[in-house]
N, C-alpha and C positions, 0 to 999 in steps of 0.2 A: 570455640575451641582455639587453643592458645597455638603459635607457631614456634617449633623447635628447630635446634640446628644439632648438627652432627657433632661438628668440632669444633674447640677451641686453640687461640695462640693467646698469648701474654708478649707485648710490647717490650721488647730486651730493655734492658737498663743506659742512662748515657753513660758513655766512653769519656773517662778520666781524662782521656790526650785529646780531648774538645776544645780546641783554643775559646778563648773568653771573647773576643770580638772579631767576625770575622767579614772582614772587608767592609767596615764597619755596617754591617747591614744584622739587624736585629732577628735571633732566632724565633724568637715567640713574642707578642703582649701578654699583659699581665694588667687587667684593669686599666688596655687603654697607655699604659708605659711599654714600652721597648722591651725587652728582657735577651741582653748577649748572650748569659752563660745558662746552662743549667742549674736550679739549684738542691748543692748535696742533700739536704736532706728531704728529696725530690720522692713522693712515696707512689707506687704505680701497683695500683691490686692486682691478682692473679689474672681476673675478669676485665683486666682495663679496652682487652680488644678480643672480639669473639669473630670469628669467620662463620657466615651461614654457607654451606656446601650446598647444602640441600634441603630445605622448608618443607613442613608438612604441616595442612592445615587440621591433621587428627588421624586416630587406629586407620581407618579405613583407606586416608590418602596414602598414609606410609605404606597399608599394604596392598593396596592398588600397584604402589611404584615399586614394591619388590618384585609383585610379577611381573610385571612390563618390564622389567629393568632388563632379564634372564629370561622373556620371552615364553615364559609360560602356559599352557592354555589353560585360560581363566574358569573354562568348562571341566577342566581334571586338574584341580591345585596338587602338587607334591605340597604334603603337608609338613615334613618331615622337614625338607630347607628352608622354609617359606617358615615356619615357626621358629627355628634356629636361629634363621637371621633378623626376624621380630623380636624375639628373644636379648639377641645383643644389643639391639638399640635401645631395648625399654632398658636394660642395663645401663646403659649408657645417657640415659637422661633422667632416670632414679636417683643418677647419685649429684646432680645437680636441681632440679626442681622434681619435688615430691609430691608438686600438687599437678603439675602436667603430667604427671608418669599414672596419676590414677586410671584416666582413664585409655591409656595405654593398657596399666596391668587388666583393665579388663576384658579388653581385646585377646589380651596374649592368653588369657583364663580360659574363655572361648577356645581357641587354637587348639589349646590341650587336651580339651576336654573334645570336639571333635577328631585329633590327631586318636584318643582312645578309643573311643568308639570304632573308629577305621579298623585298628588293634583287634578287638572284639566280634564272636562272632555275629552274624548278623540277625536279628530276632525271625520268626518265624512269621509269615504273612498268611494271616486268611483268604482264600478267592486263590491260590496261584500265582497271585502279584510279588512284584520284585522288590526287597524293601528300600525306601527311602533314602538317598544318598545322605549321609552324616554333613558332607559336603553343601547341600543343596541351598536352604538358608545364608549362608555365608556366601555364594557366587551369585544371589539373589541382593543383597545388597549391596554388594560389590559394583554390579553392572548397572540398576539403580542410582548408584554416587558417580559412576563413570558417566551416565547420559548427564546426571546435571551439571556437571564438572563442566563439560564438552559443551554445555547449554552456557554455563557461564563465561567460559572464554570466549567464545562468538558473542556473547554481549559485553563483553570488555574489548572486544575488538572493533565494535561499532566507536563512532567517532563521538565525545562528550563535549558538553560544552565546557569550557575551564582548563580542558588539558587538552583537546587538540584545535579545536578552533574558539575564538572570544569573539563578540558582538563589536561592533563597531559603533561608534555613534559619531555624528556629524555636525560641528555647530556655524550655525547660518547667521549672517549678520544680521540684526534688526532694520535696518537701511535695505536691506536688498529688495530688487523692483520684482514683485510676481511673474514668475513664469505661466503664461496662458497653455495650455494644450494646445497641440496639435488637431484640428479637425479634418480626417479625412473623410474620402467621398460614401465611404462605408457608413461613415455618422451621418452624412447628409441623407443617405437615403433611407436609415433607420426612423431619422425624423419625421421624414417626409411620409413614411407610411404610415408613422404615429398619429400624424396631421389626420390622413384621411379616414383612420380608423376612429378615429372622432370624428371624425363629419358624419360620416354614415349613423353615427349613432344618434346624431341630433339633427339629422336631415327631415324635411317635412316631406309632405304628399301632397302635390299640389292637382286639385284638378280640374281643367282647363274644356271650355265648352267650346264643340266646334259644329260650328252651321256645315250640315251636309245633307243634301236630296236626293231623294231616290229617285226620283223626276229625271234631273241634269243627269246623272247615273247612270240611268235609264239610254239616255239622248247619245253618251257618252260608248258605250258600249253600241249602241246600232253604227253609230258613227267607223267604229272601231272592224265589224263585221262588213263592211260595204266596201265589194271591189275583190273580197277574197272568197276562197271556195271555203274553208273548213279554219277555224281556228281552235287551237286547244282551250280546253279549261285553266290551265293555269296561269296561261300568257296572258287574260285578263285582269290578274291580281297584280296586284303592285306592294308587296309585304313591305318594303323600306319606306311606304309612304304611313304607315300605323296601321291599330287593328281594326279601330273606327271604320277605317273607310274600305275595309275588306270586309264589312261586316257589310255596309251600305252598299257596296257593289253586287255581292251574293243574292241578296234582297232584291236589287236590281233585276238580275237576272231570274230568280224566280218569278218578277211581277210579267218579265218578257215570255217566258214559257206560256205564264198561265194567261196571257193575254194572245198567245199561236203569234207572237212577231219572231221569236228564236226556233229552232229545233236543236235539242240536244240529242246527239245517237253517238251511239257506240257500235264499234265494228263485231264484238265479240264480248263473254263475259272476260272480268276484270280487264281490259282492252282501256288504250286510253278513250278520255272526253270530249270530245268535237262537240263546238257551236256552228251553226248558220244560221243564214237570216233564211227565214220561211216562206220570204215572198222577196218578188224580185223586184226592184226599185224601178220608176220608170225617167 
């Protein structure tokens, strides 16, 4: 849709009392020469300067802006001004472009033909319903063109590249020494866990045979009960020493049970474990 303006001016004509060089400084070029004076047979069309008041990008902006201009509720148009003054502006840009005005005149065709209907009485509805505002359609597109209007000025407000900010570019010598990064300790220790999550991935199983008796074990634990009245169950094990030899200890001790050198009792049930020795050394 094409953009109109309201009015026009025409550029006055030059003044005959225009001195011909004025401090010698040149009015106009003219392909690049100087030009002091006007010249007479100097011709300037009706159209040589047009003032835009006010642009409309088609029917529905111009009549968007007559309501809002006069504050009207867009939900009950006066049809009667609001056509009038639609009226005079297709007037008024009819008699200057005739292909812009078309579809103007169709908008204003519209106008009229609902301004009649209003006119008229209103047809009869079946069911008890109220009939249809003649109105209805026309404040339907109306408010339709206002949200996207209002969509596209918040996107023309948004920042473009070319008209509110441009790219920079930066050119570097070919001589220039590389700049190394910065490594801080936050790198260091991202590496370092990288390291070990590799390792673990390709770490072996190594396993290791160790000489242990159930004999010395044996020797080891009576040793251990001599001198005391009661020692617990647990105080026998040594878990920071591995499981091997918790495994040979336990062992241990059942061979001292089942041979009557230990007693194991308990005071009560689940009550702790107590070891002694079964007989008394001499």
């Amino acid at each position: 849709m094409g953009r109109t303006a309201l009015t026009t001016a025409t550029e006055p004509a030059a003044d005959a009392s225009t001195p011909a060089v004025v401090d010698q400084v040149a009015l106009a070029r003219l392909y690049g020469e100087p030009l002091f004076a006007l010249p007479q047979d100097l011709y300037i069309p009706p159209d040589a300067l047009e003032v835009f008041l006010e642009a409309f990008e088609g029917p529905l902006d111009l009549l968007l802006y007559l309501i809002r201009k006069q504050n009207f509720n867009i939900l009950d148009i006066p049809m009667v001004g609001v056509t009038r003054q639609y009226l005079a502006y297709v007037e008024e840009i009819r008699s200057r472009n005739l292909e812009l005005a078309a579809e103007y005149l169709l908008m204003a065709a519209m106008l009229i033909e609902i301004k009649s209907r209003m006119l008229l009485p209103a047809r009869p509805v079946q069911g008890g319903e109220e009939p249809e505002d003649p109105r209805a359609e026309l404040v339907r597109r109306l408010l339709e063109y206002e949200k996207i209007k209002l969509a596209a000025q918040q996107l023309g407000a948004l920042p473009q590249y070319g008209r509110d900010f441009l790219k920079t570019q930066v050119v570097m010598a070919q001589d220039a020494a590389p700049r190394l990064p910065d490594v801080t300790l936050a790198d260091l220790q991202a590496a370092w866990r990288d390291v070990l999550a590799r390792a673990r991935l390709v770490q072996r199983h190594q396993i290791a045979r160790e000489e242990l008796s159930v004999r010395e074990t044996m020797s080891h634990v009576l040793k251990r009960l001599q001198g005391r009245r009661f020692v617990t169950f647990e105080e026998l094990f040594a878990p920071e020493k591995g499981v091997a030899l918790l495994v040979v200890t336990f062992v241990a001790l059942l061979e001292l049970a089942k041979e009557a050198l230990v007693e194991v009792t308990q005071a009560e049930a689940f009550a702790p474990i107590y070891l002694r020795l079964a007989y008394t050394p001499s």
